[in-house]
DSSP file (Angstrom, degrees, kcal/mol; ACC not computed):
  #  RESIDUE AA STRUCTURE BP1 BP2  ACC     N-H-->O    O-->H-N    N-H-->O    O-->H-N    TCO  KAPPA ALPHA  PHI   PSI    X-CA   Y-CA   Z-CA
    1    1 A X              0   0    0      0, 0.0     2,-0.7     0, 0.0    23,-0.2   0.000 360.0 360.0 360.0 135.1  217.9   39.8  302.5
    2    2 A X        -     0   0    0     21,-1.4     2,-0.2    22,-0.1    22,-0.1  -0.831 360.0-146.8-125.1 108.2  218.5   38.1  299.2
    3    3 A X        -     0   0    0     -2,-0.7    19,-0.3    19,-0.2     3,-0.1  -0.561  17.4-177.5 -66.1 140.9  216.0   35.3  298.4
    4    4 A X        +     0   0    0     17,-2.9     2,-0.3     1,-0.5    18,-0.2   0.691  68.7  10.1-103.0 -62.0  218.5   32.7  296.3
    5    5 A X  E     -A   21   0A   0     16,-2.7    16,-2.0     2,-0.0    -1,-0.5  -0.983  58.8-168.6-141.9 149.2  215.3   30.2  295.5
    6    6 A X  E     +A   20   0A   0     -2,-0.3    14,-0.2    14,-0.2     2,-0.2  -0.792  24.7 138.4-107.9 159.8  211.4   29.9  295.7
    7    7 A X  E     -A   19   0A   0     12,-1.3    12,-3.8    -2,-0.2     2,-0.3  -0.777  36.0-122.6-174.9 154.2  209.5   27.2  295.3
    8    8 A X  E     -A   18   0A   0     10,-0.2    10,-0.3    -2,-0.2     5,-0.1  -0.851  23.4-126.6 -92.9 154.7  206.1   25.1  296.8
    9    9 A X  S    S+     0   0    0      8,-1.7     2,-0.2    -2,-0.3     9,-0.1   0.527  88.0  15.6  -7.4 -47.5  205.7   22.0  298.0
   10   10 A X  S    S-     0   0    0      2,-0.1    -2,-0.2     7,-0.1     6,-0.1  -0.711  87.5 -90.7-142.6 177.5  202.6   20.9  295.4
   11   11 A X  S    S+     0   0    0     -2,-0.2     2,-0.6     1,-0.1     3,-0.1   0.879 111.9  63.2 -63.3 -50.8  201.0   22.1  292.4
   12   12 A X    >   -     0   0    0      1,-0.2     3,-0.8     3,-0.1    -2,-0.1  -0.760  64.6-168.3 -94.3 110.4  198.3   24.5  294.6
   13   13 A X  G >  S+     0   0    0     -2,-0.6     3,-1.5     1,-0.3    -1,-0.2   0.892  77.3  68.6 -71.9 -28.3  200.2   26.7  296.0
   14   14 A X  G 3  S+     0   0    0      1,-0.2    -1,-0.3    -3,-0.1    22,-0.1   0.702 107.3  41.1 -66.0   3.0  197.5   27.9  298.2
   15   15 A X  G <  S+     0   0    0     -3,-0.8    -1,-0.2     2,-0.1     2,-0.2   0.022 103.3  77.5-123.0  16.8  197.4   24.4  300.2
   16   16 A X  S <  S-     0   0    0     -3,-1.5     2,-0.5    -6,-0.1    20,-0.4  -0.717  84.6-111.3-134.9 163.4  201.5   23.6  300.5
   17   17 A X        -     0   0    0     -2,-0.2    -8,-1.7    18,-0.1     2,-0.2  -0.915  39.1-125.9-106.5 155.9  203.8   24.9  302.6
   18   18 A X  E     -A    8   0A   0     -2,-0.5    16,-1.2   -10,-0.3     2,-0.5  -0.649  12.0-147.1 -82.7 143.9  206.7   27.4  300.5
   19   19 A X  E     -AB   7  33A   0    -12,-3.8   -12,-1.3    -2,-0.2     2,-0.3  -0.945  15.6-179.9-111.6 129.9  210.3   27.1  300.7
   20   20 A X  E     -AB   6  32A   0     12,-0.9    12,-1.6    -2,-0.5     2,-0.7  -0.755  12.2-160.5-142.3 103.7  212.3   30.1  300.5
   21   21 A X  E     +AB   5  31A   0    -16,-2.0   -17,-2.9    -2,-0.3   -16,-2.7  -0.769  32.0 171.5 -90.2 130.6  216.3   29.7  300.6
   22   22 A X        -     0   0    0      8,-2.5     8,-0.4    -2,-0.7   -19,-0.2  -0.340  42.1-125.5-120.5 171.8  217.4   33.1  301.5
   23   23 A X        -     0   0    0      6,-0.2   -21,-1.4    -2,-0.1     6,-0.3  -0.767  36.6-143.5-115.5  92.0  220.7   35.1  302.6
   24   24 A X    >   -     0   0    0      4,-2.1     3,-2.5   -23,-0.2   -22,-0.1   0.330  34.9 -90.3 -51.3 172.9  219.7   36.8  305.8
   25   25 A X  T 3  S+     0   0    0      1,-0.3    -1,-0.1     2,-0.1     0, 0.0   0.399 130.2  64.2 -81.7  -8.7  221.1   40.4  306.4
   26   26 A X  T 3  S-     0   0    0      2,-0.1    -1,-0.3     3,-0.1    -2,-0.1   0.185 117.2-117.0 -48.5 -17.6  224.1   38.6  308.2
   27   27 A X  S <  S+     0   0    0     -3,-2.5     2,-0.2     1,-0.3    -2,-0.1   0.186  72.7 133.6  71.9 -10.5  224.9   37.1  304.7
   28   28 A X        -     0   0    0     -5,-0.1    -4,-2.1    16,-0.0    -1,-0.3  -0.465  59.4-105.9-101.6 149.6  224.3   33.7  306.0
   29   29 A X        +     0   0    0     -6,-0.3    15,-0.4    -2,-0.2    -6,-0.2  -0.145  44.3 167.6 -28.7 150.2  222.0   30.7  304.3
   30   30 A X        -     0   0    0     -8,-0.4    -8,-2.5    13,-0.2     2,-0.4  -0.559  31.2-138.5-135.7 169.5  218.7   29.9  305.8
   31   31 A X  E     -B   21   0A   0     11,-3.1     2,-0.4   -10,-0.2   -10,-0.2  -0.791  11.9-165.4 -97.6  75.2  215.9   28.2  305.1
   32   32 A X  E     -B   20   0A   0    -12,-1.6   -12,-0.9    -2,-0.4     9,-0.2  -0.762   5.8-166.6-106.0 121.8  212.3   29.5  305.9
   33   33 A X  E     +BC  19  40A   0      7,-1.9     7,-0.7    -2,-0.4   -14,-0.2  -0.276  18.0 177.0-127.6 130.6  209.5   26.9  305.8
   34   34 A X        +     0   0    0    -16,-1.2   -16,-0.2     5,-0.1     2,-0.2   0.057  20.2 157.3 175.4 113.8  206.2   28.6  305.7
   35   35 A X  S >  S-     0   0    0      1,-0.2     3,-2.3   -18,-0.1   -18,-0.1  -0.523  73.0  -2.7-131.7 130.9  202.5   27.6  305.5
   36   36 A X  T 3  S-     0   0    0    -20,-0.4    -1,-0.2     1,-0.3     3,-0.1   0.695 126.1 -53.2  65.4   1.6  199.3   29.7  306.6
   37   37 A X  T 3  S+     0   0    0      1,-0.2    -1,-0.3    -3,-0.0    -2,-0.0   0.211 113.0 116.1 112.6 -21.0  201.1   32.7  308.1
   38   38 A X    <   -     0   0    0     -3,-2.3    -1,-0.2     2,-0.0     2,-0.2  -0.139  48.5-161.8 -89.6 176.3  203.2   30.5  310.4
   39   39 A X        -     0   0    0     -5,-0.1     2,-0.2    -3,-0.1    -5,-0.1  -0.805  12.2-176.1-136.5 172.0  207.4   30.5  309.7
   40   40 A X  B     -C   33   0A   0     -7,-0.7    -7,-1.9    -2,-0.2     2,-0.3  -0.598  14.2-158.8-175.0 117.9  209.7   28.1  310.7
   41   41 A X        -     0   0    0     -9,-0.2     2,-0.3    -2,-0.2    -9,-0.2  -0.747   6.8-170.7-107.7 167.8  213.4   29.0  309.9
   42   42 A X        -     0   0    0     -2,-0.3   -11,-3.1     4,-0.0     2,-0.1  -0.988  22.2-126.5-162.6 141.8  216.1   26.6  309.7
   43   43 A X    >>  -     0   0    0     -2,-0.3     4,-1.3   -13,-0.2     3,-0.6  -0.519  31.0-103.1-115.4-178.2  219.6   27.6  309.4
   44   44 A X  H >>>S+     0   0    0    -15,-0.4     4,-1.6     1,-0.3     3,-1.5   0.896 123.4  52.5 -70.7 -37.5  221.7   26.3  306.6
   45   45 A X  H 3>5S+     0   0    0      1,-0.3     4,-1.0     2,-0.2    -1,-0.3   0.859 115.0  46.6 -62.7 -30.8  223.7   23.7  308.9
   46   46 A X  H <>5S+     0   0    0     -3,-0.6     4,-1.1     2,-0.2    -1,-0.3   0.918 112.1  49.5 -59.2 -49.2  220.0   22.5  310.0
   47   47 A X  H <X5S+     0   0    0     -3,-1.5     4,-2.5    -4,-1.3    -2,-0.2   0.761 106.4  50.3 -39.8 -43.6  219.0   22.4  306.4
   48   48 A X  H  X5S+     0   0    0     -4,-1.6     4,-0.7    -5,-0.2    -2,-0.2   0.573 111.4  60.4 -91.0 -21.6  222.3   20.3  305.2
   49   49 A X  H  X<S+     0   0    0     -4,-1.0     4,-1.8    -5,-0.5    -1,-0.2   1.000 108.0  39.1 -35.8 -65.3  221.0   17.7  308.5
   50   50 A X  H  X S+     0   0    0     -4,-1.1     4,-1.1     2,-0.2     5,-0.4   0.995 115.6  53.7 -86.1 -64.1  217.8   17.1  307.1
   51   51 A X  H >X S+     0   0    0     -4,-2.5     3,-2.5     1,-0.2     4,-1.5   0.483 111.7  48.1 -26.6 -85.5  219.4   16.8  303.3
   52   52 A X  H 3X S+     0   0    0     -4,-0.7     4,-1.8     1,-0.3    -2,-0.2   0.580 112.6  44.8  19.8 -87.1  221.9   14.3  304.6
   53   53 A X  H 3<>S+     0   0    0     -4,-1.8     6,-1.7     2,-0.3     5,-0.7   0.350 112.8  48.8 -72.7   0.1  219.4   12.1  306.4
   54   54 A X  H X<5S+     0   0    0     -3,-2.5     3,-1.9    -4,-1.1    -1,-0.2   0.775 116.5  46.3 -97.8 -67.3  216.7   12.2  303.4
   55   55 A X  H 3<5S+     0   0    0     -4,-1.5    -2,-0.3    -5,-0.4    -3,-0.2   0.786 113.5  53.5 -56.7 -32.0  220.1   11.2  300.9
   56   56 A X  T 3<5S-     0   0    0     -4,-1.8    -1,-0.2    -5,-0.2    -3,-0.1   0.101 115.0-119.2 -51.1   5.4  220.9    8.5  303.8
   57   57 A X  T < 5S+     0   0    0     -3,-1.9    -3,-0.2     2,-0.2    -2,-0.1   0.363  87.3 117.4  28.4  26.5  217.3    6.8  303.8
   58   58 A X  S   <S+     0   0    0     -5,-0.7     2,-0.3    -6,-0.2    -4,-0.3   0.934  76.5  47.2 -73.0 -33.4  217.0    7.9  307.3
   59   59 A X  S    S+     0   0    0     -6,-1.7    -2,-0.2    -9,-0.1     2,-0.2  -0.700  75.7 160.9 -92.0 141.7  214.1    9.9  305.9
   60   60 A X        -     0   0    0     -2,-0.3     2,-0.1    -4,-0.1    -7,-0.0  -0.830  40.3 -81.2-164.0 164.1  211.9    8.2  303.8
   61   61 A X              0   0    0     -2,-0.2     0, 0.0     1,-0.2     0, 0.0  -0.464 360.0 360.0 -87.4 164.4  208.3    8.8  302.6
   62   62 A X              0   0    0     -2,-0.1    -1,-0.2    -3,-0.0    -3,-0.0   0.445 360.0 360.0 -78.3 360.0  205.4    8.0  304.5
């Protein structure tokens, strides 16, 4: 696995959830989300969704 980029959500990391865009042992893109112990992985075409709809104002802040 080859992490590409890290980064948190907020300043404190210990309270944010982490982003880590990766290249899985397949070679392929994903995205793993991941806050408290929990994961949530998202694979790139899932990733390039939610970009899309964020750059489309379908997503918007709360």
């Amino acid at each position: 696995m080859e992490i590409i980029k890290r980064l948190t959500l907020c300043s404190s990391a210990s309270c944010c959830p982490d982003i880590e865009v990766r290249k899985n042992e397949k070679g392929e893109y994903e995205v793993v989300l991941e806050e408290n112990g929990e994961k949530m992985i998202l694979s790139k075409d899932a990733w390039n969704i939610l970009v899309k709809y964020i750059k489309e104002g379908q997503l918007t802040e709360l």
